[in-house]
N, C-alpha and C positions, 0 to 999 in steps of 0.2 A: 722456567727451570725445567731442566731436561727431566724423566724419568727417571736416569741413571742418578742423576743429583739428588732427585728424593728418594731413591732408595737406600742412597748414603746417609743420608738425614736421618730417616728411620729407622737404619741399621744401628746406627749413633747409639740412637734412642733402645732399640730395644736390648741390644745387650748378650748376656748371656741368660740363657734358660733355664730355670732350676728342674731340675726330676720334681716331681712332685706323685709321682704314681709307684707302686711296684708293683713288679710279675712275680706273684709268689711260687709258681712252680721253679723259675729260672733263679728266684731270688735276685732280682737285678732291678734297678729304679729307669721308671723313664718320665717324659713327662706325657701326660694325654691330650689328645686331637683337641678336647675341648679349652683346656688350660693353656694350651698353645695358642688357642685363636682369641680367647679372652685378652691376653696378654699383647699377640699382635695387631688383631684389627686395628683398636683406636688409634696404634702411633701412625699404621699406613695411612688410616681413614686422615688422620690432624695432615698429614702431608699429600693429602688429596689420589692416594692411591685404594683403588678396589679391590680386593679377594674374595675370587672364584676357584672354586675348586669344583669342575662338572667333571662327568666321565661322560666320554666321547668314543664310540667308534672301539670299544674294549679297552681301552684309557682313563687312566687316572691323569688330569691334570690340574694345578695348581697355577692361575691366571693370576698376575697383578696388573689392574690398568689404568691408566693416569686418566683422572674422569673429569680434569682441569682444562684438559690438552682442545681447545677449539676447534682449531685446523687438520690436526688429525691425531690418531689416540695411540698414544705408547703403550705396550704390553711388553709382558715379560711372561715366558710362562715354560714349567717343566712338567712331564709328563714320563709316564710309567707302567708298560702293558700289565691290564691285571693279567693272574695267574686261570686257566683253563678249569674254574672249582666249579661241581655241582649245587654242594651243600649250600645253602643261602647263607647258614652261621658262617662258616670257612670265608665265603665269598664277602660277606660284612666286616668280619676281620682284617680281610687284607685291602680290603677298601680303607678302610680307618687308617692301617698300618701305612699303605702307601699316599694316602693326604698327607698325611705326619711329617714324612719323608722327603716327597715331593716340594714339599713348603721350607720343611728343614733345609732342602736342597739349593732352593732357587733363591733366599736369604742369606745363606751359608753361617747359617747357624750351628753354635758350637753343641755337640752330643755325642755321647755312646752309643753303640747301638745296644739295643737293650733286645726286644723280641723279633730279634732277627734267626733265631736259636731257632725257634719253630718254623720259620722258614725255609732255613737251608735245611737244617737235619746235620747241622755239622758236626763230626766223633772227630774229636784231636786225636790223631793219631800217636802213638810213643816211636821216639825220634828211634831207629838201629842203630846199634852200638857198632860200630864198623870190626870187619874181622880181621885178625891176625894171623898169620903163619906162625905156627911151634917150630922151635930151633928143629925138630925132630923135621918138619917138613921142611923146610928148609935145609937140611944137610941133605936130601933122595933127589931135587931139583934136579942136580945135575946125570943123573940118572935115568931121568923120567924120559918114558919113550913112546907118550902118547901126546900128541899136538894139540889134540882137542880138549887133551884134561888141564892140561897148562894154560890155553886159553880162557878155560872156564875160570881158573884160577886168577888169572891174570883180571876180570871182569867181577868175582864174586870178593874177593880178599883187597881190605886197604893194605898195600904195600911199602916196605922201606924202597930207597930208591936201590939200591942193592940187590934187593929180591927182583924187582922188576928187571934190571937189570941182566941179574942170570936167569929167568925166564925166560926173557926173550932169547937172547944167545942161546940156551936149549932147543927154541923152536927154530931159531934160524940152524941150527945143526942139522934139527932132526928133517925141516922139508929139505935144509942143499943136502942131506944123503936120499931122502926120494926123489929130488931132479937128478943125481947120478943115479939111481936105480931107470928110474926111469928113461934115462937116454941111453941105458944100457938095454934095456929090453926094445927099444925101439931100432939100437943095432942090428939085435941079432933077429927081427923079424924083417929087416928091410933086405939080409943077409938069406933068408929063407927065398 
């Protein structure tokens, strides 16, 4: 039996994963490196497959290998640059975090991510409320005699299609009267 075939076997078998930890800063559940491999060894082991998880060359990877295979030996294996940390704690942390991971990965085990938080640093940002033109702005449009403030406009403001509309037709006025300024001035200097 192929590798690929006992990895489906054991896939079978192991399932879905329960959290069984939490991060009480994040208040979020995950399950930990050790409950995890409690859990998966013996099904890979019962279907003759090995888990290695060495770090290699500033890598974390998580090896599975068919220790069955006589002729020559199937692996399976993902891997994940650790992060550039001094601190040993920091650097054991994300050792752990990316085992976890990496294993998560290469099973396609079903999870949340839980202390990924500490990782990125991610702040959800609050979505902008798109802006609108006041009838008042709207009624000077056609007025308006600077290209560059209309433009801005045209970039900063969600627009009706109307407003976009005579905006633009404003700008298209205002540059064809500086291309006739301009072929006027270039007249009366080729005229000197």
């Amino acid at each position: 039996m192929s590798i690929y075939k006992k990895l489906f076997e054991a896939k079978k078998e192991i399932g879905k994963i329960s959290k069984d930890s939490t991060n009480p800063f994040f208040k979020s559940k995950y399950f930990d490196i050790n409950s995890l491999l409690e859990h998966v060894e013996p099904i890979l082991y019962k279907h003759g497959l090995l888990l290695l998880q060495p770090i290699i060359d500033g890598k974390v990877y998580t090896k599975i290998i068919e220790v069955e295979c006589e002729d020559k030996i199937g692996n399976m294996e993902s891997s994940i640059d650790l992060p550039n940390i001094q601190d040993p704690q920091k650097l054991g942390s994300a050792i752990t975090y990316y085992r976890r991971y990496t294993l998560q990965s290469l099973l396609g085990l079903q999870a949340e991510d839980d202390d990924a938080n500490t990782a990125s640093k991610h702040v959800n940002k609050p979505i902008p409320t798109p802006k609108r033109l006041t009838a008042a702005q709207v009624k000077v449009i056609p007025q308006a005699e600077d290209v560059n403030k209309l433009r801005t406009v045209l970039k900063l403001y969600t627009l009706q299609p109307n407003e976009k509309l005579m905006i633009d037709k404003r700008i298209a006025e205002l540059t064809k009267w500086d291309l006739k300024l301009l072929i006027k001035t270039f007249n009366l200097i080729w005229k000197l």
